[in-house]
Structure formats: structure tokens, C-alpha cells
Z-matrix of the N, CA and C atoms (Angstrom, degrees):
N
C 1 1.441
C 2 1.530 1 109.40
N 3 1.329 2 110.46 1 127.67
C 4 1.507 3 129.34 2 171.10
C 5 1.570 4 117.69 3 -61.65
N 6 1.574 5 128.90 4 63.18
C 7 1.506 6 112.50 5 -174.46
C 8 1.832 7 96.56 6 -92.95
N 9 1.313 8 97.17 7 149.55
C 10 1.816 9 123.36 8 -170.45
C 11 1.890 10 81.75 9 -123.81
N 12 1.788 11 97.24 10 113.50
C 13 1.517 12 115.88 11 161.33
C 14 1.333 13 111.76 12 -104.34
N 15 1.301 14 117.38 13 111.54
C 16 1.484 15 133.35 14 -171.14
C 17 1.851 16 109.51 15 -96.15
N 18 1.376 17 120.95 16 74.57
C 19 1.196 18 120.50 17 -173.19
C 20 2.100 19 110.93 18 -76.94
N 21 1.657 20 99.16 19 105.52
C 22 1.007 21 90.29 20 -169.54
C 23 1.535 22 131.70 21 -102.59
N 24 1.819 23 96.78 22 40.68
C 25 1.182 24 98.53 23 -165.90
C 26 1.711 25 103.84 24 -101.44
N 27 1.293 26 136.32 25 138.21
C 28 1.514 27 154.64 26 176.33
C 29 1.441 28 109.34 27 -70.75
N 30 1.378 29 90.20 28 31.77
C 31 1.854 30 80.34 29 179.30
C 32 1.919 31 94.22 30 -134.01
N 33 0.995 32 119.85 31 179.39
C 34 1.173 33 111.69 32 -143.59
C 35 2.327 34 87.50 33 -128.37
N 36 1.320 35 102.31 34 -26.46
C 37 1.422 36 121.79 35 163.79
C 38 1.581 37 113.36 36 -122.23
N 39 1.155 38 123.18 37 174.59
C 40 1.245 39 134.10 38 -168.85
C 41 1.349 40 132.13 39 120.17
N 42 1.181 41 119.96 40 161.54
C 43 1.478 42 116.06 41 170.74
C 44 1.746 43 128.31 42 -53.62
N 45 1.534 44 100.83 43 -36.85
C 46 1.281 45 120.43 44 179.04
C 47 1.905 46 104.58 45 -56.94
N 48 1.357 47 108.41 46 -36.99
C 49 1.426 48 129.12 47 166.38
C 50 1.395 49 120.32 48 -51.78
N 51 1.437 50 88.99 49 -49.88
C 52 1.380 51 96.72 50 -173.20
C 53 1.524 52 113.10 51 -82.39
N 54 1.106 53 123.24 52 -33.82
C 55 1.879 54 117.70 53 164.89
C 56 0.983 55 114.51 54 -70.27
N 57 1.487 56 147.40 55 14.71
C 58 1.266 57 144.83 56 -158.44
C 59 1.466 58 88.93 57 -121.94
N 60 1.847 59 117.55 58 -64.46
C 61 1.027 60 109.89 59 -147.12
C 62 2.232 61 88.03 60 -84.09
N 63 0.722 62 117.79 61 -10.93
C 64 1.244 63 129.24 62 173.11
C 65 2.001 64 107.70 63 -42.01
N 66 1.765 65 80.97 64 -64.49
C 67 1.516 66 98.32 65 177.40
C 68 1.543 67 115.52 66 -65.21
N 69 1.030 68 128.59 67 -38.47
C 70 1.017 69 142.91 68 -173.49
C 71 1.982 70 102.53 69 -63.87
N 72 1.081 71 118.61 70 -66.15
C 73 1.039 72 115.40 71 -158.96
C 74 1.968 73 96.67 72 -78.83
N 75 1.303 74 113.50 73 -41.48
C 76 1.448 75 118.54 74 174.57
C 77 1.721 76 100.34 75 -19.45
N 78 1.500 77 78.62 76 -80.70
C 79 1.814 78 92.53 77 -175.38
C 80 1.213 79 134.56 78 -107.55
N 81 1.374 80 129.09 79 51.21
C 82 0.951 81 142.91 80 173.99
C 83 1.459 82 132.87 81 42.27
N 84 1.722 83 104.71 82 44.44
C 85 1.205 84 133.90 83 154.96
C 86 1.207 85 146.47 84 -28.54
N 87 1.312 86 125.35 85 146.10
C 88 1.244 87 131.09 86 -178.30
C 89 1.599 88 101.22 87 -101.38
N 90 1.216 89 147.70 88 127.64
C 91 1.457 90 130.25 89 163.01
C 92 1.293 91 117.83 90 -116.57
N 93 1.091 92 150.87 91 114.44
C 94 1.273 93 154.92 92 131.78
C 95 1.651 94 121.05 93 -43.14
N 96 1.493 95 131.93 94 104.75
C 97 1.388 96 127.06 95 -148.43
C 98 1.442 97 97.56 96 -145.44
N 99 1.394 98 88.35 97 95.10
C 100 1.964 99 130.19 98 -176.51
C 101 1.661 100 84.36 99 -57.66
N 102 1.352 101 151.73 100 15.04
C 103 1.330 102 151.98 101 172.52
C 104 1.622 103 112.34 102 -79.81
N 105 1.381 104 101.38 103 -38.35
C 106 1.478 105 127.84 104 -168.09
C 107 1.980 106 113.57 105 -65.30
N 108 1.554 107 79.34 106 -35.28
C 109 1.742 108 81.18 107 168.97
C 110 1.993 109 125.10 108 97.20
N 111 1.619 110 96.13 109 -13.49
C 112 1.681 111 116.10 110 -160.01
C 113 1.183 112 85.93 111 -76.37
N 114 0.944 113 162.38 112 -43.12
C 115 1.696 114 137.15 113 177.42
C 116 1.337 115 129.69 114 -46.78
N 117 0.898 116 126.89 115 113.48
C 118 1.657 117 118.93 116 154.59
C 119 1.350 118 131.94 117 -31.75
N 120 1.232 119 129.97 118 156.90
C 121 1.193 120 138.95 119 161.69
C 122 1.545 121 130.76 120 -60.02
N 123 1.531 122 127.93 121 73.27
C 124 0.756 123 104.72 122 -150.76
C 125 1.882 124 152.24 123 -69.77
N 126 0.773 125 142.64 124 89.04
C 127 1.484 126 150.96 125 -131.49
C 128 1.941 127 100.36 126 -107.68
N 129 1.399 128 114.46 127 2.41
C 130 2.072 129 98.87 128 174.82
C 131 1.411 130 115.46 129 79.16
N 132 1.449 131 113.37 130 -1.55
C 133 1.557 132 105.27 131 173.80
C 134 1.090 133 118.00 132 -65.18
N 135 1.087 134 147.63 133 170.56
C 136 1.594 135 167.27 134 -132.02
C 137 2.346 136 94.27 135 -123.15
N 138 1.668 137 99.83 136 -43.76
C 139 1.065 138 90.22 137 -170.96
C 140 1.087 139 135.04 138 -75.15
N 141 1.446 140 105.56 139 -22.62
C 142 1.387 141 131.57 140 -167.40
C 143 1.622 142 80.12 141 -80.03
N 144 0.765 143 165.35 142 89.80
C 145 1.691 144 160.86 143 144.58
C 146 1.275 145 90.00 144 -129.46
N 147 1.252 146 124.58 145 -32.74
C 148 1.872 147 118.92 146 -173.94
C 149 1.471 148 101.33 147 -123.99
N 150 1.006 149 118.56 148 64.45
C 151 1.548 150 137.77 149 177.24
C 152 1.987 151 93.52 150 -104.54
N 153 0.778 152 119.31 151 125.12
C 154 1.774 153 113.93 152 -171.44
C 155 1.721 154 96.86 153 -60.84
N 156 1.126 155 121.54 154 -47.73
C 157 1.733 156 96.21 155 -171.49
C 158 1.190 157 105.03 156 -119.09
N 159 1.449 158 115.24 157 46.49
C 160 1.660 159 129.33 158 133.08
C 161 1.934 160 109.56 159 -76.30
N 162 1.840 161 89.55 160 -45.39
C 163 1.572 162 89.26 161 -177.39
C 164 1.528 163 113.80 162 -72.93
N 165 1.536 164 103.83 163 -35.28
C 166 1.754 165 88.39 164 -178.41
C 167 1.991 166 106.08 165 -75.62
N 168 1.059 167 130.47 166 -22.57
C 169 1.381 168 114.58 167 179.57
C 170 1.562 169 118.05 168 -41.94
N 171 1.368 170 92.15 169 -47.81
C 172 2.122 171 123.60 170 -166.40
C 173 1.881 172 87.65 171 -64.51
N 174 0.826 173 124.82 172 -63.85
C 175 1.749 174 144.08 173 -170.57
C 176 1.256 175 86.62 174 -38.30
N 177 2.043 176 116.97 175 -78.36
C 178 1.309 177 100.15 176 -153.26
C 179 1.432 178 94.51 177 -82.19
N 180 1.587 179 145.63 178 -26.21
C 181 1.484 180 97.68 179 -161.01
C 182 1.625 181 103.07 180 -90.13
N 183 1.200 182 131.94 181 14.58
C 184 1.786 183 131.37 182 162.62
C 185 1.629 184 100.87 183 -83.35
N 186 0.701 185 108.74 184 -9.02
C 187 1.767 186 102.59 185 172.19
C 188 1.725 187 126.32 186 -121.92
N 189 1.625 188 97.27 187 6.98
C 190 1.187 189 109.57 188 -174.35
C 191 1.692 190 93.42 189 -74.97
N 192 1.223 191 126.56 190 147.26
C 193 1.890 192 111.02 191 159.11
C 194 1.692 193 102.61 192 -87.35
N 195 1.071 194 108.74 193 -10.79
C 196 1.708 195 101.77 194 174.97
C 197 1.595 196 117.47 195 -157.53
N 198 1.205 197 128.95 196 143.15
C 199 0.871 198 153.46 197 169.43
C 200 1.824 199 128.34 198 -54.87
N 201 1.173 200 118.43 199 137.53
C 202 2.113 201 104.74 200 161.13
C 203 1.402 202 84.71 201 -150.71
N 204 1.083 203 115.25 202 117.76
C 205 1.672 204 121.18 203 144.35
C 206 2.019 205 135.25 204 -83.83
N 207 1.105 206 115.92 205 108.85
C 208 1.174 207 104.44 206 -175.46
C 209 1.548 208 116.00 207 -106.19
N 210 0.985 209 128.67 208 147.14
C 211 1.545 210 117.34 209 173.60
C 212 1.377 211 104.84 210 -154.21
N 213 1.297 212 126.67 211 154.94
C 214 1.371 213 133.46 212 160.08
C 215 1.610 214 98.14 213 -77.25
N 216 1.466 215 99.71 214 154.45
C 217 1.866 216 121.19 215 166.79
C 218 1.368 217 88.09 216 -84.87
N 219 1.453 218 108.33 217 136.28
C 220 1.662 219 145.52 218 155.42
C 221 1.352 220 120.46 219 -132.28
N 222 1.158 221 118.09 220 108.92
C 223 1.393 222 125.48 221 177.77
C 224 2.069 223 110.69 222 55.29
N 225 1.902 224 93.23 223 47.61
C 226 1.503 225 84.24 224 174.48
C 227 1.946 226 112.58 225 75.67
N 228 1.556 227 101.48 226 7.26
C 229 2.052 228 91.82 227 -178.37
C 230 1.180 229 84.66 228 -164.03
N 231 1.526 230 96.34 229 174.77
C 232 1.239 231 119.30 230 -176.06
C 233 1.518 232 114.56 231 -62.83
N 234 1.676 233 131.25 232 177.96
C 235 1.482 234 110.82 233 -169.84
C 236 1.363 235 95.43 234 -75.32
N 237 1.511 236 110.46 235 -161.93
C 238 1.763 237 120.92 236 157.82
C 239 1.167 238 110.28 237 -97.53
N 240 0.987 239 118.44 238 -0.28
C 241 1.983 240 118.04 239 165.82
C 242 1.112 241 105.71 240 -94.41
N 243 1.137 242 157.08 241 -15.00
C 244 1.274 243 156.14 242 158.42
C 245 1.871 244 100.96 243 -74.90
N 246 1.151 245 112.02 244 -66.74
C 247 1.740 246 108.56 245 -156.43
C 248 1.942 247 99.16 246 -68.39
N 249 1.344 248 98.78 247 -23.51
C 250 1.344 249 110.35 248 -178.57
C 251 2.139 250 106.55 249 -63.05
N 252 1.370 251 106.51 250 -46.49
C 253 1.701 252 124.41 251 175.35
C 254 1.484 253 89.46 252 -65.16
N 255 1.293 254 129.76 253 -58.48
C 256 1.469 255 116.79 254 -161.06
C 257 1.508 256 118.93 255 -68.55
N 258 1.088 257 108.36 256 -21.96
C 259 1.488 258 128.04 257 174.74
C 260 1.670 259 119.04 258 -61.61
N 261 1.813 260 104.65 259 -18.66
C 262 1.464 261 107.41 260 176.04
C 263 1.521 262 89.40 261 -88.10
N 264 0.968 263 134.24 262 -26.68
C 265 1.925 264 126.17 263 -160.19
C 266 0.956 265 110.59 264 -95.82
N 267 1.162 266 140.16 265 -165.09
C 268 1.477 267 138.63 266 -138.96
C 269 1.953 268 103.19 267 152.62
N 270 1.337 269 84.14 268 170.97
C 271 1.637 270 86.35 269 161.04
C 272 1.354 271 152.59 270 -48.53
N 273 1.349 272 94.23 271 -29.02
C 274 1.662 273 111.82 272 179.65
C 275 1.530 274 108.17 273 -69.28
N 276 1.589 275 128.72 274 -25.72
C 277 0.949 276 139.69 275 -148.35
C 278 1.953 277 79.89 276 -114.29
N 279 1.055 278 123.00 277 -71.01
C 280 1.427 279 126.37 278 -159.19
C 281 1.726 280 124.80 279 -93.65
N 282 1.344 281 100.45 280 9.31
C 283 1.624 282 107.28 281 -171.45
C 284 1.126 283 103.15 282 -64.44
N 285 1.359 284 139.67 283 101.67
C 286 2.026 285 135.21 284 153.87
C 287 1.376 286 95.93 285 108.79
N 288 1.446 287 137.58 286 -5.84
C 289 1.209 288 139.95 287 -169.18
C 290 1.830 289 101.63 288 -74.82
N 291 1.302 290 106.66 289 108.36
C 292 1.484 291 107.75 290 153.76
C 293 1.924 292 122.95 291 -30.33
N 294 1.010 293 104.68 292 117.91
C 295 1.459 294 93.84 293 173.80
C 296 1.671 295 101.99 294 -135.58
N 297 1.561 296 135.55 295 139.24
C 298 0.977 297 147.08 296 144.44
C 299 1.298 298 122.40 297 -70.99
N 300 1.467 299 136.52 298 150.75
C 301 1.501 300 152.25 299 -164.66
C 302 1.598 301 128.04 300 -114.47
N 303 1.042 302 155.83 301 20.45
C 304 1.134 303 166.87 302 -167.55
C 305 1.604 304 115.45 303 -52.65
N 306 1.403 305 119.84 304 90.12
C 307 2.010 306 138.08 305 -174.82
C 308 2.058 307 90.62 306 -78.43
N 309 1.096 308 125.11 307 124.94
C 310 1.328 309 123.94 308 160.55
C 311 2.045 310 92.07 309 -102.99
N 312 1.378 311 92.06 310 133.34
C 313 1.728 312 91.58 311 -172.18
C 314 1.432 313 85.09 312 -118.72
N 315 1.606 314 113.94 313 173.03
C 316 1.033 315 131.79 314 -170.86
C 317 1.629 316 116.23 315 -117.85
N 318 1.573 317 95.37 316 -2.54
C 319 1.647 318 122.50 317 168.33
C 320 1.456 319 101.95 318 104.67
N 321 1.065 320 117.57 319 172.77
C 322 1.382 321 148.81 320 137.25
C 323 1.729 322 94.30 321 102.62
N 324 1.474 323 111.13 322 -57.20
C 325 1.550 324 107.27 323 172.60
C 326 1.876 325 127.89 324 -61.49
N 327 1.307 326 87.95 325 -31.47
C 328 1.781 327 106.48 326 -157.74
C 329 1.091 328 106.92 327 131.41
N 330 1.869 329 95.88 328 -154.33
C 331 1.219 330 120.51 329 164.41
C 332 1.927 331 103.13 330 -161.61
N 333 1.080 332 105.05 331 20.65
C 334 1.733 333 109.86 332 -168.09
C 335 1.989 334 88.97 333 -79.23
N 336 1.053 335 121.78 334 3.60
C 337 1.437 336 113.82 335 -177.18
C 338 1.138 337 114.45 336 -94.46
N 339 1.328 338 108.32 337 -31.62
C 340 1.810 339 122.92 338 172.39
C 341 1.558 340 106.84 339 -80.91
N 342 1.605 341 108.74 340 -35.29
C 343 1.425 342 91.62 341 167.33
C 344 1.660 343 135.48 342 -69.12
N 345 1.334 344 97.12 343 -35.20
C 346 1.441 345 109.25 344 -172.35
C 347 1.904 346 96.10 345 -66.39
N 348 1.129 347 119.79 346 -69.48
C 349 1.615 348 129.99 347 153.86
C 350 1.914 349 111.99 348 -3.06
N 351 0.956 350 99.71 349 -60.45
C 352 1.679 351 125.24 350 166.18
C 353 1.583 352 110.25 351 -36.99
N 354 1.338 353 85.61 352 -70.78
C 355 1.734 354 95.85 353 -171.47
C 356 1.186 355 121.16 354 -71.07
N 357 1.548 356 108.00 355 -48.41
C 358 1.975 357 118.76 356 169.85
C 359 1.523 358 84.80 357 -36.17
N 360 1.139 359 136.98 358 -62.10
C 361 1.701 360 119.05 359 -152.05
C 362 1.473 361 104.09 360 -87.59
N 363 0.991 362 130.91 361 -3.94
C 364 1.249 363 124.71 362 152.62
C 365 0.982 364 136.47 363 -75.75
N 366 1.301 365 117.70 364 -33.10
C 367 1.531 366 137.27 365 167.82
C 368 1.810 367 93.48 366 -55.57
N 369 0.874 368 111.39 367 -85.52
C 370 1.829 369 125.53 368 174.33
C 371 1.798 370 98.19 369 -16.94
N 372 1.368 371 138.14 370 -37.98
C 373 1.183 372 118.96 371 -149.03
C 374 1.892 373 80.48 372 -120.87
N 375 1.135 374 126.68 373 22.45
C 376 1.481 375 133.42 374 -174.18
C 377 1.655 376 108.75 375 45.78
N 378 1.528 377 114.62 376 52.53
C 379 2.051 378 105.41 377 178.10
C 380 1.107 379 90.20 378 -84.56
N 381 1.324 380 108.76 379 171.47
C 382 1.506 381 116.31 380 178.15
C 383 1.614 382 91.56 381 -104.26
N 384 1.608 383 130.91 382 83.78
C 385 1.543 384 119.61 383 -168.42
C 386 1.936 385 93.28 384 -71.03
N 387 1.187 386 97.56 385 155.13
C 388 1.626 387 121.67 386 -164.66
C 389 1.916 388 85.78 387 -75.38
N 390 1.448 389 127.14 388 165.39
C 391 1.661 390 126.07 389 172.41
C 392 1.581 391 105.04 390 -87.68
N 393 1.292 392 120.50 391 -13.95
C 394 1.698 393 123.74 392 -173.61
C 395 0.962 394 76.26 393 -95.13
N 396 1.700 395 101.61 394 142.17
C 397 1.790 396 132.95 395 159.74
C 398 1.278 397 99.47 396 -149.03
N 399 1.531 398 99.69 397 154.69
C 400 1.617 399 107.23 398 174.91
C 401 1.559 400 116.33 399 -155.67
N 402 1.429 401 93.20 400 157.27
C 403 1.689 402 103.68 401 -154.46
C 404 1.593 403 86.63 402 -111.77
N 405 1.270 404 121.87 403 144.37
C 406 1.498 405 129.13 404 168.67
C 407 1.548 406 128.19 405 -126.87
N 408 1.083 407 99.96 406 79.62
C 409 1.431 408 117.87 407 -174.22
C 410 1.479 409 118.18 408 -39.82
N 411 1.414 410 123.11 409 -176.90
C 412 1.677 411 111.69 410 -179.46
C 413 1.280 412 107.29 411 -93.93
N 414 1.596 413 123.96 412 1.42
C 415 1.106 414 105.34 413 -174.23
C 416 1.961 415 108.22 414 -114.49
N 417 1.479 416 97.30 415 40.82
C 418 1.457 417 129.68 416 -179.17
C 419 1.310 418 113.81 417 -98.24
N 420 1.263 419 134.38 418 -13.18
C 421 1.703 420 137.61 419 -112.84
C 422 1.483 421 80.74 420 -153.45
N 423 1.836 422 118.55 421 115.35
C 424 1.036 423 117.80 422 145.26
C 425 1.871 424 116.84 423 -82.57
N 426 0.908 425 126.01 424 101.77
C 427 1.324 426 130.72 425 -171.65
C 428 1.438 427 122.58 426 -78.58
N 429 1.485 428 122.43 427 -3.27
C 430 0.999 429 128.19 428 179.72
C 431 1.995 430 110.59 429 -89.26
N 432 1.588 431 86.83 430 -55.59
C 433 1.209 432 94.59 431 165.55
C 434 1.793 433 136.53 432 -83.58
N 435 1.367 434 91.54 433 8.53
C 436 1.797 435 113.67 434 177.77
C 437 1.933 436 98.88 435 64.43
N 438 1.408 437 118.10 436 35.53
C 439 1.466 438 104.74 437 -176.81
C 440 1.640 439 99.99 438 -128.95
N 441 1.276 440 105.12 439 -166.65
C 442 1.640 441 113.56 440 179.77
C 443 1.888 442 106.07 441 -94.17
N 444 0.848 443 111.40 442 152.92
C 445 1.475 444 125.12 443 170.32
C 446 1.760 445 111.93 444 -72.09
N 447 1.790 446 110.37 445 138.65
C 448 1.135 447 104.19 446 175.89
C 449 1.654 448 133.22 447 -17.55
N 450 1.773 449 111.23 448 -62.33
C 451 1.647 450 104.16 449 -179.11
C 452 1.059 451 114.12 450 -79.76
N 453 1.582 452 147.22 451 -55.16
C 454 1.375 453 139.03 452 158.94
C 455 1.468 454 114.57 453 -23.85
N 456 1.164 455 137.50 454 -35.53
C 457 1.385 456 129.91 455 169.80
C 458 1.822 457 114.42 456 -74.26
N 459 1.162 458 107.42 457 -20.33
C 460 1.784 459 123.56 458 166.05
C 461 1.247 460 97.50 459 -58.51
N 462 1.462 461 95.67 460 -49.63
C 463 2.563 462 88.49 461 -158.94
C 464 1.295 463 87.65 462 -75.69
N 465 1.397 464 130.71 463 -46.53
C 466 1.581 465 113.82 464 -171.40
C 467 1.591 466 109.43 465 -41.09
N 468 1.279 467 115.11 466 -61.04
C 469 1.371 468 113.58 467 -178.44
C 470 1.351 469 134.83 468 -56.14
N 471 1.241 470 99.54 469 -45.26
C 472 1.755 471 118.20 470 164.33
C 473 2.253 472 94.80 471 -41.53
N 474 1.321 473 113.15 472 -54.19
C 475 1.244 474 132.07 473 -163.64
C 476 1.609 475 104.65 474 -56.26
N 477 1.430 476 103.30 475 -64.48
C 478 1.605 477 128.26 476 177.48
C 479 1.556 478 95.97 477 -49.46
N 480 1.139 479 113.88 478 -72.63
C 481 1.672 480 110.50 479 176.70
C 482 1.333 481 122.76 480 -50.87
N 483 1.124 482 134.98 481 -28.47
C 484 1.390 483 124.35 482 158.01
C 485 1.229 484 107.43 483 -73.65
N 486 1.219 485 132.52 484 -35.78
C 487 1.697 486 115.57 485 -174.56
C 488 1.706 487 100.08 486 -71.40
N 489 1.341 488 127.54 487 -27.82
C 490 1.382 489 111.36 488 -176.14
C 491 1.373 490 108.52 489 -83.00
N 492 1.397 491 131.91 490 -11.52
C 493 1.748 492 127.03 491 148.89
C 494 1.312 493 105.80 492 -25.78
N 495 1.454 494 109.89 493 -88.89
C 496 1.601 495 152.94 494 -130.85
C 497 1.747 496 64.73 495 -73.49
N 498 1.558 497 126.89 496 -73.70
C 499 1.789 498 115.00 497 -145.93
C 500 1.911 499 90.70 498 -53.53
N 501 1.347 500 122.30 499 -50.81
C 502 1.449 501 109.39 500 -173.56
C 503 1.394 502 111.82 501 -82.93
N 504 0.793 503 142.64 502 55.40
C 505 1.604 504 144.39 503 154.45
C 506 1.661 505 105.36 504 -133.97
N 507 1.525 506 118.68 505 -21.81
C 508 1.271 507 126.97 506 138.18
C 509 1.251 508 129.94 507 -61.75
N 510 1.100 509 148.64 508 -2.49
C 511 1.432 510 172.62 509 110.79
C 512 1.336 511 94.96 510 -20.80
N 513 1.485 512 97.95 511 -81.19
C 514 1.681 513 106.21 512 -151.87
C 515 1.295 514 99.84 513 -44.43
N 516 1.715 515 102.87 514 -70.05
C 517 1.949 516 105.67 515 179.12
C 518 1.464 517 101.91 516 -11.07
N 519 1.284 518 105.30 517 -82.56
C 520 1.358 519 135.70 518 -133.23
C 521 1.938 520 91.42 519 -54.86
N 522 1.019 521 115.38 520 -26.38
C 523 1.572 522 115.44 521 -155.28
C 524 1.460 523 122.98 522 71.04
């Protein structure tokens, strides 16, 4: 199975970093890491459609069979490097596509704001977002070793395994 980890945090370290590349290497991931900065700003021009990693974003997540979105909560939503990437895609890229949800919070508020934030735009681009979501607090984060802590690495999986339901019963549909 083809999963595309979309780390959508603008920071270049962090926790948001750290569940991404976590996921990534766990299961033999694809990551795309909105950290890097190569996107444009997005503004609806016509030109930016052939901006080179406008076209590779669209490429891999239409060929991804599944989805992970991660983002830190900022001000209650997802970052602007994330909604800013989602803003090039659309349907063609996300119609029926399983997608999983992953909020890295910074404590005390949550992170159900970045999730819910998450999904409204998923809903909008028709994904089929998975019903498990998960928030990863700081006290999730082995930081020494840049990985997740024993139970937070449980919900990931519990998480991962429901999204590989939902991607093969999308299969089946699909023929």
C-alpha cells in the first residue's frame, strides 16, 4: 500500500517532524515535508498550475492509495503551510481517497481544532477522512531519540490500521 505522509508543519524541527518522520520510516513511507518551504504562496493564478512542485504535490497525492495529514494547532487550525499545500489540490487529487488526521498540540488547549480544521477541508475536496484522529501531545515525543513514546506509537497503529481498512474496501469498491 501506497501511504503519502504530508507533514504540515513550517518548522524545519519539531514534534510535528518528529511524527512524520516517525511515520515515514515505521512504514515505509512516502513524505512530502511542507518544512522545506518549495511551494508558493498560494494566490489562484492559472500559472502557478505549472510551478514544478505544484505539479509534483497533485502527482504524488493522486497516486498516493492513502493519505496522513499531520499538523501542529496554531491559533485553534491547522498551520498555513498545510491549508496553504491543500489549497493547490482539489478533487482530482482527493476524491474517495482514505485520509488519516494526526493534531501535534502543544498542550493545555488540545489539538481537536486542527483536527476538525483538517477535515472541513477534506470534506470540501470529497476524501473519505478515516473516523480515528489523533492528537499528540508533548508528553508523546521521545526527544532524545527523535521518535514517539511506547503508547502514542499504539494509537498511531491502531490509526494506520484503520486507514488500511477504509484504503482496501476502497479497492474493493473501486475494482
Amino acid at each position: 500500500m501506497n501511504i503519502l505522509i504530508i507533514n504540515g508543519s513550517p518548522r524545519k524541527t519539531g514534534r510535528t517532524r518528529i511524527a512524520a518522520s516517525f511515520l515515514t520510516t515505521k512504514y515505509g513511507a512516502e513524505m512530502i515535508d511542507l518544512s522545506e518551504g518549495k511551494l508558493p504562496f498560494f494566490n489562484g493564478s492559472e500559472d502557478q498550475r505549472s510551478h514544478q512542485e505544484v505539479v509534483e504535490i497533485k502527482q504524488q497525492v493522486k497516486q498516493a492509495d492513502a493519505i496522513v495529514l499531520l499538523s501542529p494547532e496554531y491559533h485553534n487550525a491547522m498551520s498555513g503551510a498545510l491549508k496553504n499545500a491543500l489549497d493547490f489540490l482539489s478533487s482530482e487529487q482527493f476524491a474517495h481517497k482514505p485520509v488519516a488526521l494526526i493534531s501535534v498540540s502543544g498542550g493545555g488547549k488540545g489539538g481537536i481544532n486542527a483536527l476538525n480544521n483538517m477535515r472541513t477541508v477534506m470534506r470540501g475536496v470529497y476524501a473519505n477522512t478515516i473516523p480515528r484522529q489523533l492528537v499528540l501531545d508533548p508528553h508523546c515525543f521521545d526527544y532524545e531519540n527523535q521518535v514517539l513514546t511506547k503508547e502514542p506509537a499504539e494509537l498511531v497503529e491502531a490509526l494506520i490500521g484503520e486507514l488500511k481498512v477504509y484504503t482496501e474496501a476502497m479497492k474493493q469498491i473501486q475494482g
